[in-house]
N, C-alpha and C positions, 0 to 999 in steps of 0.2 A: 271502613265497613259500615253497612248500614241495613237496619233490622227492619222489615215489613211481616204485618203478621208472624211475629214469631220466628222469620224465616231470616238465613244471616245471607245479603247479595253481595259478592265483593265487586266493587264498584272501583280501584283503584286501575290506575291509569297507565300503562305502561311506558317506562321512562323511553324508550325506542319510540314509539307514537309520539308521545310528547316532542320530543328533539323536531322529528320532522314536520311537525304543525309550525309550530315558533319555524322553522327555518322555511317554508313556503308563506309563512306572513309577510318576513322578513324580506325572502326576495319578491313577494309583491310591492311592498312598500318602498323596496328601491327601486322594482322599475318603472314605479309613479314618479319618483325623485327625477331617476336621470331623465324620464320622458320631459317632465316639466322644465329642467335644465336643460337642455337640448330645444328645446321650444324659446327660451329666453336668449340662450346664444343662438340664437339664430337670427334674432332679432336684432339684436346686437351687433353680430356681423353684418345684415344687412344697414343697421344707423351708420355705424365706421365707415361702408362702402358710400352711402350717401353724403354724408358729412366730407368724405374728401371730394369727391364731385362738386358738391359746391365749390369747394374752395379752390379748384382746378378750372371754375368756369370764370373764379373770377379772380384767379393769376395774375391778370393784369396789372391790375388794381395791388393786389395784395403782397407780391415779390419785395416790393422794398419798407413793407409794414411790420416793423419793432415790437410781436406781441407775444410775448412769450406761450400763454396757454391761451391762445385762441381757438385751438383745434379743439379742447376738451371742452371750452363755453358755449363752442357751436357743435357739438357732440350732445350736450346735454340739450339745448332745443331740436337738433334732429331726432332724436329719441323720443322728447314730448309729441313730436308732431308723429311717429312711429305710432304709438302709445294713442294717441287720438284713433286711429281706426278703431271703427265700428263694427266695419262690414267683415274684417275676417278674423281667426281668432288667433292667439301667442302663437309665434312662430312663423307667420303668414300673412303679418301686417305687411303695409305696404305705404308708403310717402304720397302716393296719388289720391289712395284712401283719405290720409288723413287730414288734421287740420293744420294749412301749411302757413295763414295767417298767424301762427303762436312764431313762426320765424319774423316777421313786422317789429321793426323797432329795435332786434340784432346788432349790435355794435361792435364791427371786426377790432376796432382799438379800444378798447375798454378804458383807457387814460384821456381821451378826447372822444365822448359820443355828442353825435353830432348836433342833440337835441341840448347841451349843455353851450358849444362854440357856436352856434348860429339860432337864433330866435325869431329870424321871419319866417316868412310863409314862401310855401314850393307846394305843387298839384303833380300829381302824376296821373297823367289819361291812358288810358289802352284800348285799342281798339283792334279787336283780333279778325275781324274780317276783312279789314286790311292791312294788318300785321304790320301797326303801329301801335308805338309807345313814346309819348313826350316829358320829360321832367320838365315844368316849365317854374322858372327864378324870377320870380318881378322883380323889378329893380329895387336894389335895399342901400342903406348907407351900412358899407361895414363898420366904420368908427360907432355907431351907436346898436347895431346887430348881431356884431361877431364878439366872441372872447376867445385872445388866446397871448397866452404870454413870452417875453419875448419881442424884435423887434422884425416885422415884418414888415413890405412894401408892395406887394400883390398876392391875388390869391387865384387858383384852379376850382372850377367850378368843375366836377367829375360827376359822370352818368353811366350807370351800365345795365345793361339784362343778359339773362341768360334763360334761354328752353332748353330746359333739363329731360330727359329721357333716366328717370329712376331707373327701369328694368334694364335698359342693356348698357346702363352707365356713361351715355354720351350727351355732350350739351353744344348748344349754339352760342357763342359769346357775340354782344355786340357792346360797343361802350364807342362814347362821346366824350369831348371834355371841351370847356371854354377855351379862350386864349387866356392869355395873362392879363388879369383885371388889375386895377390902379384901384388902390384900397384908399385915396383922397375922392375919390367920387363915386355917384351913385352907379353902381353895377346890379348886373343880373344875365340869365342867359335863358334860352330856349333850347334845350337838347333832344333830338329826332332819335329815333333808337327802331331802325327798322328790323321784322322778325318775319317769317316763312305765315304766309296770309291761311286764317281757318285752323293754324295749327291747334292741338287739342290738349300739348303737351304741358306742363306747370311753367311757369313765368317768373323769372325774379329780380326785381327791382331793385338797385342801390343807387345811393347817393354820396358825396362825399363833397370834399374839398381839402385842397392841399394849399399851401402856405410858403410863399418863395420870399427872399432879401434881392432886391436890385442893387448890386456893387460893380462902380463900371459899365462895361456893357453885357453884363451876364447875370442871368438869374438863380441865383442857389435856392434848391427847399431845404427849409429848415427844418433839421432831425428831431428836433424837439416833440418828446414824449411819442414815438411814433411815427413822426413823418406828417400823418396826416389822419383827418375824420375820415370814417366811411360806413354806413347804414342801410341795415336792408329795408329800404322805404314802402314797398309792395310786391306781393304775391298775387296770383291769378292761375287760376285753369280750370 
């Protein structure tokens, strides 16, 4: 109750009004909730859909690599690189959008990254108007450049790219590799990596090497911690 002039206004609120005020807040508040969840999983399903595309482009490579949560390590940079769009907003990012160098320096075997087992120097050129890509290896002495443990007697120099197509989920794989180098002398390689000229699609770069024992007249790689290094060295589009 409450008194104005003299005069008694009843002012109390009926509990039926009441009930449906709180419950139209209520479901506005939730359909702010699910809107915004709905906007995150989606984003989400689209990283997962990315994140195995990568990893399907570079199968090759990756089939007999020992890494237990590799899929969640490269999950969580396709998501940063998600997450880097500018231009559109939650729910509606997009991989071409974003910043696809934060995948630069990716290490599919986390037990052997490549920046720990090899210490010299590798260039990678691209040249999209005529859809070429060279990893180029100047010659290094592995005895004083490489670490890895264990007794080995050559090594694979591995190269690959792939143009990825985000939107309809399809990629171009192309990959290279050395012959079998003699780890008593100085090695290196020059790997050509040809891709569709002008194309406009993202680009990506790995590098790797694998590690074999000479017994006999056959070469085994050695399973050790992985198999083998392999690094996404560059990005482009």
């Amino acid at each position: 109750m409450l008194y104005v002039c003299d005069e008694q206004l009843d002012l109390s609120i009926h509990p039926s009004f009441l009930n449906i005020f709180i419950m139209k807040a209520h479901t506005t508040q939730t359909k702010k909730q699910t809107g915004t969840q709905y906007q995150v999983q989606a984003d989400f399903g689209r990283a997962a859909r990315c994140n195995q595309l990568i990893c399907d482009a570079f199968h090759q490579h990756l089939f007999n690599l020992r890494e237990a949560h590799l899929s969640s390590r490269l999950f969580a940079r396709v998501y940063d690189v998600l997450r880097s769009d500018e231009l559109h907003a939650v729910g509606s990012r997009t991989m071409a959008s974003g910043n696809l160098g934060l995948l630069e320096g990716f290490d599919f075997n986390k037990r052997k990254p490549l920046h720990r087992i090899f210490n010299g120097s590798f260039d990678v050129r691209i040249n999209r108007r005529k859809g070429e890509c060279v990893v180029d290896v100047p010659n290094f002495d592995p005895v004083r450049h490489l670490r890895w443990e264990g007794r080995i007697t050559h090594i694979k120099i591995l190269a690959a790219a792939a143009v990825l197509d985000f939107r309809s989920l399809k990629f171009l794989p192309i990959a290279q590799e050395s012959g079998f180098l003699d780890i008593q002398q100085l090695v290196g390689a020059t790997l050509p990596l040809a891709f569709p000229a002008r194309t406009r699609r993202p680009l990506l770069v790995v590098m790797g090497m694998e590690f074999y024992q000479f017994v006999g007249s056959r070469y085994f790689l050695r399973q050790q911690d992985g198999a083998k290094s392999l690094t996404i060295v560059k990005t482009d589009r």
